[in-house]
C-alpha positions in Angstrom: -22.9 -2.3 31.8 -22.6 -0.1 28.6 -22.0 -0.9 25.2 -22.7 0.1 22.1 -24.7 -2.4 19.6 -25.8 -2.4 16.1 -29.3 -3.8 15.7 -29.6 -3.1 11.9 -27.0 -2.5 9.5 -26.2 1.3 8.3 -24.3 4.2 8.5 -22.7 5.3 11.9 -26.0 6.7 13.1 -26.5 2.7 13.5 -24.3 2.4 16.1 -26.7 3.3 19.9 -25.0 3.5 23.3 -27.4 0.9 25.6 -27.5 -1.0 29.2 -26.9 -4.5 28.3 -26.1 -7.5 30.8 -22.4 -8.8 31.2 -21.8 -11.1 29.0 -20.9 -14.8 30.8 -17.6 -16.7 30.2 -17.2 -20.2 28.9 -14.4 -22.4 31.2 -11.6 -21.7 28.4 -12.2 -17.4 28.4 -11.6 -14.6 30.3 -13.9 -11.3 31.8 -12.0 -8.5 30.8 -12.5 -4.8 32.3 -12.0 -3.1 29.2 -9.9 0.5 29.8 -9.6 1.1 25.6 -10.6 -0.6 22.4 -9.6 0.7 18.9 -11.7 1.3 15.8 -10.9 -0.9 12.7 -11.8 -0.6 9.3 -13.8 -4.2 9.7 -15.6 -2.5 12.3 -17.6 -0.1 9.6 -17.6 -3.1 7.3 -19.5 -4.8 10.2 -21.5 -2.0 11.2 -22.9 -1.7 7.4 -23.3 -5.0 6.7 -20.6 -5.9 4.4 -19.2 -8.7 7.0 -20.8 -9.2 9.4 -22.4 -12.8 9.6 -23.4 -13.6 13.5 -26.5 -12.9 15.3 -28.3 -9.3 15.2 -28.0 -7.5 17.7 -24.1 -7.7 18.3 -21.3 -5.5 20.1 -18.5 -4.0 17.4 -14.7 -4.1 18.1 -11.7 -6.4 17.4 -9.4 -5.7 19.9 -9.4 -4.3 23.4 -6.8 -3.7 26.4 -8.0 -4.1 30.5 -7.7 -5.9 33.6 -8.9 -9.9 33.9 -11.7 -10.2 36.1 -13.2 -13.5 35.8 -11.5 -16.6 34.7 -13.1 -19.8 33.4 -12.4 -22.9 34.8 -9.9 -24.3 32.4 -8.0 -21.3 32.7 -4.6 -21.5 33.2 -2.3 -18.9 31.8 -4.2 -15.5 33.7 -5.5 -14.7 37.0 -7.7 -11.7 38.0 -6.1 -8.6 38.2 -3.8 -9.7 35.0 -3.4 -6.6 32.2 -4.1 -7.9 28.8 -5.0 -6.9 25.3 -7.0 -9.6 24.0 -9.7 -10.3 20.6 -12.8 -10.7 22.3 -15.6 -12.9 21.2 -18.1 -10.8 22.3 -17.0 -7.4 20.8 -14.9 -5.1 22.5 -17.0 -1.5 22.3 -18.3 -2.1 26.1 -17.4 -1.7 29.5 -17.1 -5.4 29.7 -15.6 -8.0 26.6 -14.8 -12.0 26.5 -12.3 -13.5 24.8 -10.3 -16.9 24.7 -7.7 -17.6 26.7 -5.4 -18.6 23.4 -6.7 -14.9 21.9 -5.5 -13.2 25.4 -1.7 -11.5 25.9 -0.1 -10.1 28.9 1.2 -7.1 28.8 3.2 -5.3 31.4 3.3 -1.9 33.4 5.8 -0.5 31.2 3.1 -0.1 28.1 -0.1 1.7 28.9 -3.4 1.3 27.9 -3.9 3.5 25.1 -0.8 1.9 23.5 -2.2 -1.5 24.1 -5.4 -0.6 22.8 -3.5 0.3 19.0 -1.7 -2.7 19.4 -3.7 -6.1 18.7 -5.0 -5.2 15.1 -2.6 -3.1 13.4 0.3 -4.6 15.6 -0.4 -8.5 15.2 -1.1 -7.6 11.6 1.5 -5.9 10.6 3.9 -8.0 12.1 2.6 -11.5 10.6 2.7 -9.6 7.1 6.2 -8.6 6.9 7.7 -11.6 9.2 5.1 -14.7 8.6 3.5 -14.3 5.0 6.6 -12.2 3.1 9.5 -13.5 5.0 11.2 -10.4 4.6 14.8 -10.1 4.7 17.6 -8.1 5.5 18.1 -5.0 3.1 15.2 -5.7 0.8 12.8 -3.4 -0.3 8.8 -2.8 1.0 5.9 -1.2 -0.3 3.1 -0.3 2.0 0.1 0.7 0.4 -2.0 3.4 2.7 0.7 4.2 4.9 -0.6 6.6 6.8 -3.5 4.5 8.4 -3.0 2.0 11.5 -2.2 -0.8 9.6 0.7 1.7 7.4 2.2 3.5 9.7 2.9 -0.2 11.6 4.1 -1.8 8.9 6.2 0.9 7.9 8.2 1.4 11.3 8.2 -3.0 11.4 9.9 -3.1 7.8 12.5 -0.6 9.2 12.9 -2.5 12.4 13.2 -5.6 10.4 16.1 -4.8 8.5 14.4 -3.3 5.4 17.0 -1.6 3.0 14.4 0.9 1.7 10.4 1.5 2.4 8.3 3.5 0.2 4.7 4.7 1.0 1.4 5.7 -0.8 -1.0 7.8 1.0 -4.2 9.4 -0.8 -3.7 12.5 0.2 -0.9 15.0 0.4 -1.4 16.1 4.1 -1.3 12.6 5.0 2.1 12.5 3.8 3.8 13.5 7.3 2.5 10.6 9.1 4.1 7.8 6.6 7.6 9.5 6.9 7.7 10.1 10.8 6.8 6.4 10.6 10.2 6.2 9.0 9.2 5.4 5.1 12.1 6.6 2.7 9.8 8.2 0.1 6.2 9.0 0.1 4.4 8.8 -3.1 0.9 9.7 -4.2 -1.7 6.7 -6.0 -1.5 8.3 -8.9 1.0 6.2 -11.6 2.5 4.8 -8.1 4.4 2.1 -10.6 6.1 4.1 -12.5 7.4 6.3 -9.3 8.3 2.9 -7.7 10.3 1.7 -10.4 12.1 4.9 -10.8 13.1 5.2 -7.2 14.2 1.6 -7.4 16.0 2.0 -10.7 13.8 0.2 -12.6 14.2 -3.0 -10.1 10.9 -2.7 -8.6 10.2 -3.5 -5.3 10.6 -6.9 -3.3 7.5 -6.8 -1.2 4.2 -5.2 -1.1 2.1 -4.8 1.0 -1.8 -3.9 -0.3 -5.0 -3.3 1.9 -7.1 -1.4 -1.2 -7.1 -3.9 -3.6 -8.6 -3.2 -7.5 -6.4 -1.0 -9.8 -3.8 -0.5 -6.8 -3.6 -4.1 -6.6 -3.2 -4.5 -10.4 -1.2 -1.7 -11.0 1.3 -3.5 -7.8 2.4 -6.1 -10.3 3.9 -3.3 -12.3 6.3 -2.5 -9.9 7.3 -5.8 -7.9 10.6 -7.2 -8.7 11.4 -10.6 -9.4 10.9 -12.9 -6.9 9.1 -10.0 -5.1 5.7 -10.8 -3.0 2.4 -9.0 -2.8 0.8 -10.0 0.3 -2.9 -9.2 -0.6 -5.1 -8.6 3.0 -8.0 -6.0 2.1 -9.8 -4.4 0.2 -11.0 -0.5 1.2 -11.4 -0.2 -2.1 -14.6 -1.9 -2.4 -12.9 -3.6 -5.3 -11.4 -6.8 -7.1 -7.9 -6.9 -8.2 -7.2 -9.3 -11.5 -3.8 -11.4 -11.8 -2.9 -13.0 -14.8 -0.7 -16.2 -14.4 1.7 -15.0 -16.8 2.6 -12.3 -14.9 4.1 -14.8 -12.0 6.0 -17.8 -13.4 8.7 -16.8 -15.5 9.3 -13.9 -12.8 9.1 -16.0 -9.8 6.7 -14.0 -7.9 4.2 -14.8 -6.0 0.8 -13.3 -4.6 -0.1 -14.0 -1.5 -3.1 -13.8 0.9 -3.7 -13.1 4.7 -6.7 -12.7 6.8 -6.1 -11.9 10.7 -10.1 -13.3 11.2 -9.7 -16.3 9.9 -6.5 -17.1 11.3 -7.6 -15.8 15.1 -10.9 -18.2 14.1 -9.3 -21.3 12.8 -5.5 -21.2 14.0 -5.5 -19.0 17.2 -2.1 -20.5 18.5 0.1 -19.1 15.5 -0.6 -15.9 17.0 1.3 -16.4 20.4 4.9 -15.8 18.3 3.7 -12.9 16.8 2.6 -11.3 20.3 6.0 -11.8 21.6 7.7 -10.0 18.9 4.8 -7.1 18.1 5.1 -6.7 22.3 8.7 -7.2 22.8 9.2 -4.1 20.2 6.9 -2.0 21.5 8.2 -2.1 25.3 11.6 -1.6 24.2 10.3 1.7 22.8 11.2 0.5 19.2 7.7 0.6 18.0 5.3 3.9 18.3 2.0 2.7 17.4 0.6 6.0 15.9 -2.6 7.3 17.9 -4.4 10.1 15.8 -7.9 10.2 17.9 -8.7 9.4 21.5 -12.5 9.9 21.7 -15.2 8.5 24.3 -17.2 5.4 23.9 -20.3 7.8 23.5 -18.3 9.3 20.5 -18.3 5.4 18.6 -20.7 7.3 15.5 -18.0 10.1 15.3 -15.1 8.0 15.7 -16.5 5.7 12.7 -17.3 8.9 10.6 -14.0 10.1 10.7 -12.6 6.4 9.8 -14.6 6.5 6.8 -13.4 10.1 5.9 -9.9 8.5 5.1 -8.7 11.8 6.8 -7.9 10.3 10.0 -3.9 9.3 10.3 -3.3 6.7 12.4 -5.2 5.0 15.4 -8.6 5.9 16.6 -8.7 5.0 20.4 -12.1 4.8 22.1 -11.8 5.2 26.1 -14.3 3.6 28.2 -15.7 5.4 31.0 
């Protein structure tokens, strides 16, 4: 099969196109035919050695959508011929990916594959944020930081569908903008002095969650502008940077800061993830839920995809299609 594989940490010109062998299946995965895989941000950190831990050489990609072709032993829940979107152990940028059976969703013939594809990362993620980690509730007020990525323009559209009273966005740049309110966000700010244009819109209120990706002085200048009892649900940093808290700043307001990581949680508690499909799936069949798709590009395209990624002038999801 084809695949591509980093065998030393660098730029996107790290990243070659190679024949490799199918990878085998333990009795408790599935072989999945991979149609699409998206490109995540962890991807690049991967590919540059930021993250990446395994063995060298190894196959990028989180997330992928196909067709079960093999089935271990143990298998239970899928049979060959299933459509799935899955998080495969063994990367997803190849014609061929594993993945547990308890990391492994069904998915019908009403969503297709390139909306699959979008869906695992940004979807799963998105979802556990707002629902899981914030406990949002009805009519209170987000704050998604990069809102015009994957991640963003999820969240954003999720918040609405969750009974969000009001959604604010921050993009980097202005042309972004467009993506983060067709997404549905009620106002679309700019990073610069983002508190103070929070607080105004909210009346000097602030906001009741946020949502931060970037980390370092975003994630600082967050607490300037979340409300009392608000939550900032801290889960990246694009930034490259650390974000400082003080502990006055939380008890006599009663908020809290709070951290998520979909890798640890698909590596140590797989099975909280099988209510969040339902709900991420359930919205996006019903047509509730666009996914945003701002790339489709060729598995021989991986190095351009990537370079675009890190542009931060891509808006929305980067698809790769295998061939």
């Amino acid at each position: 099969m084809k695949g591509i594989v980093v065998k030393k940490f660098g730029g996107p010109e790290a990243l070659e196109l190679v024949e490799m062998e199918v990878p085998k299946i333990k009795e408790n995965e599935v072989l999945i035919k991979v149609v699409n895989t998206s490109v995540n941000y962890a991807d690049i950190k991967n590919r540059s050695g930021r993250k990446w831990k395994g063995p060298m050489p190894f196959v990028p990609g989180l997330d992928a959508a196909g067709i079960v072709v093999e089935i271990g032993d143990k298998v239970n829940r899928f049979k060959i011929g299933d459509r799935v979107i899955c998080f495969p152990r063994s990367g997803s940028y190849a014609d061929y990916a594993v993945a547990s059976e308890k990391l492994t969703f069904s998915i019908t013939e009403k969503m297709d594959f390139i909306s699959a594809a979008a869906c695992p990362t940004v979807g799963f993620l998105s979802y556990h944020l707002l629902k899981k980690i914030a406990h949002i509730n009805e009519g209170e007020s987000v704050l998604v930081h990069a809102a015009a990525g994957g991640v963003g323009s999820t969240a954003v559209q999720l918040a609405k569908l969750m009974g969000a009273g009001l959604v604010i966005g921050t993009v980097s740049r202005e042309e972004k903008q467009q993506m983060a309110k067709e997404a549905g966000a009620d106002h679309v700010i700019g990073y610069e002095n983002f508190a103070d244009s929070v607080n105004r819109i909210t009346n000097g209120k602030g906001i009741d969650i946020i949502l931060d990706s970037v980390s370092g002085r975003i994630f600082e200048e967050s607490l300037d502008c979340l409300s009392h009892f608000g939550r900032l649900v801290h889960f990246g940093n694009s930034s490259g940077s650390t974000g400082m808290v003080e502990t006055k700043q939380l008890h006599a307001s009663c908020r809290s800061v709070l951290g998520f990581s979909l890798g640890t949680t698909r590596k140590e508690r797989p099975e909280i993830l099988q209510e969040t499909a339902s709900g991420v799936l359930q919205y996006i069949e019903s047509g509730q839920l666009d996914i945003k798709v701002g790339k489709k590009l060729p598995l021989k395209a991986a190095r351009e995809a990537h370079q675009l990624l890190e542009s931060r002038t891509s808006v929305g999801k980067i698809i790769l299609e295998i061939e």
